[in-house]
N, C-alpha and C positions, 0 to 999 in steps of 0.2 A: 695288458701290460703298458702301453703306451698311452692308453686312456689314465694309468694311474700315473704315471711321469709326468704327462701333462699339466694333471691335478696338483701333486707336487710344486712343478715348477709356476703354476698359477697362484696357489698357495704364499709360495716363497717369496712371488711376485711383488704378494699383497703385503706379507709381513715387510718387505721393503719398503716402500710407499708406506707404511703404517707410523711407521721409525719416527723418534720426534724431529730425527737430524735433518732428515729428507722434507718435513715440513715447514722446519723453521727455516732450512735454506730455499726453500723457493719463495720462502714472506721475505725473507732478506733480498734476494735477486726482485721480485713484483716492487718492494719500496724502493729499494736501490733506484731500478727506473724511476721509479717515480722523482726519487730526490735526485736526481740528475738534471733535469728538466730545473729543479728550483735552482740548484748551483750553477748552470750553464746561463742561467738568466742574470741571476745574479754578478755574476763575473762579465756576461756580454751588456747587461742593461745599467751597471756602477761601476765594476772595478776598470773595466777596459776603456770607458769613456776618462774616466782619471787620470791613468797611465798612457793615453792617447793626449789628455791636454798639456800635460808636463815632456812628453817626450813625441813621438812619431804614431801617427794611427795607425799604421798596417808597416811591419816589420817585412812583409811577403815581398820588397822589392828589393832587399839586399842581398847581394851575392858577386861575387868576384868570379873573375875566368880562370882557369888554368890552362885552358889552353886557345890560344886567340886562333884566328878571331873569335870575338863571340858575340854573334850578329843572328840576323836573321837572314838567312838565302835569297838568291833569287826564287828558289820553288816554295818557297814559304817554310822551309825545314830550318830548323837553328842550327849554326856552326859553331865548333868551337867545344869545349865540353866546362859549364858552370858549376861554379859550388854555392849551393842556396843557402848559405850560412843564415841569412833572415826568417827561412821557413823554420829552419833547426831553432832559433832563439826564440822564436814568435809560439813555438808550441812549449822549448822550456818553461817562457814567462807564465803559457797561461797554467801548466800542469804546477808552478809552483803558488800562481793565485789561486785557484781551485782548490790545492792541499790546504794554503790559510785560512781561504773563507768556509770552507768545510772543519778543520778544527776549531777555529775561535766561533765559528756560528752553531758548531753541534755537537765537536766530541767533547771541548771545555766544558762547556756548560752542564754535557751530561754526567759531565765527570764530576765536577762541584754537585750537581744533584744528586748522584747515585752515593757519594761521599757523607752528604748531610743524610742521605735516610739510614747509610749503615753506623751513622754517628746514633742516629733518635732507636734505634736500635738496637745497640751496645747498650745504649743508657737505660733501655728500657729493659733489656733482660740485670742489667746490674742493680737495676732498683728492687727486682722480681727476686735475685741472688739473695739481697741484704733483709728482702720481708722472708726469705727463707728461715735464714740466719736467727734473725728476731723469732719467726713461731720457734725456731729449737729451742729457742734458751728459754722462752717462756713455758713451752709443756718440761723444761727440764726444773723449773721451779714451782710449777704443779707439782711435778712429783714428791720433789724435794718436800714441799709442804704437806702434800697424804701420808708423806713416810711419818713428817715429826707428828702428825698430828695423832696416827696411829701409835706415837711414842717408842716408834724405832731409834730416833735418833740423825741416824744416816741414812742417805740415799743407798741401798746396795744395786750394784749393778752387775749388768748381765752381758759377761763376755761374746755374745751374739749380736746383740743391738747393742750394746755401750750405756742404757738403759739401766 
């Protein structure tokens, strides 16, 4: 019995790990890493040099006291209790560069992309729609022509097919 439970739950295992969900999320997470390394470059090797020469390069030194002093001890320990307002804005700035340079460098453009091909797509089944259209009318003017030529007259048609 527990050899068949086993089995089961090895089974169940596998149908999990099989799933498309479980595969395309771990390609999402493997790229993810990987595009993190481009966006961290990107943001530490352009955008923070920019933002460094128009304003302050390291935000990491501002911060106010609340309560004084706010020194450094004689035993080496800091007095006083700080507020690192410059670490808090220094990681806003860079998590709001990173959100820009990641849309305008990949999700715009995939979006303009993926845009244009369900465009060449649309057109492309509407083209397929209207040669639909076309063969109808033309075998409905075959008919129409075997009927007169048989000297029926009229097409008769047939409440099944419309035919």
């Amino acid at each position: 019995m527990s050899e068949k439970k086993k089995e089961s739950v090895l089974a169940g295992f596998k149908a999990f790990l099989m799933r498309g969900n479980v595969v395309d999320l771990a390609v999402a997470v493997v790229i993810g890493a990987a595009f993190t390394n481009i966006v961290n470059s990107v943001v530490k090797g352009i955008i923070s040099p920019v933002v460094g020469a128009v304003g302050t390069k390291s935000l990491e030194g501002y911060k106010s006291c609340l309560k004084a002093p706010c020194a450094i001890g004689p035993d080496g320990q800091p007095t006083g209790v700080e507020i690192l307002w410059g670490t808090v804005l220094n990681a806003t700035l860079t998590f709001v560069i990173t959100a820009a340079v990641v849309y305008f460098l990949m999700v715009l453009p995939m979006s303009k992309y993926l845009a244009k091909q369900e465009a060449r797509r649309k057109a492309k089944e509407g083209v397929q729609e209207v040669v639909e259209i076309t063969e109808l009318e033309l075998l409905k003017e075959i008919r129409d022509a075997l009927v007169a030529q048989r000297g029926g007259g009229t097409a008769p048609t047939s409440p099944r097919n419309g035919f």
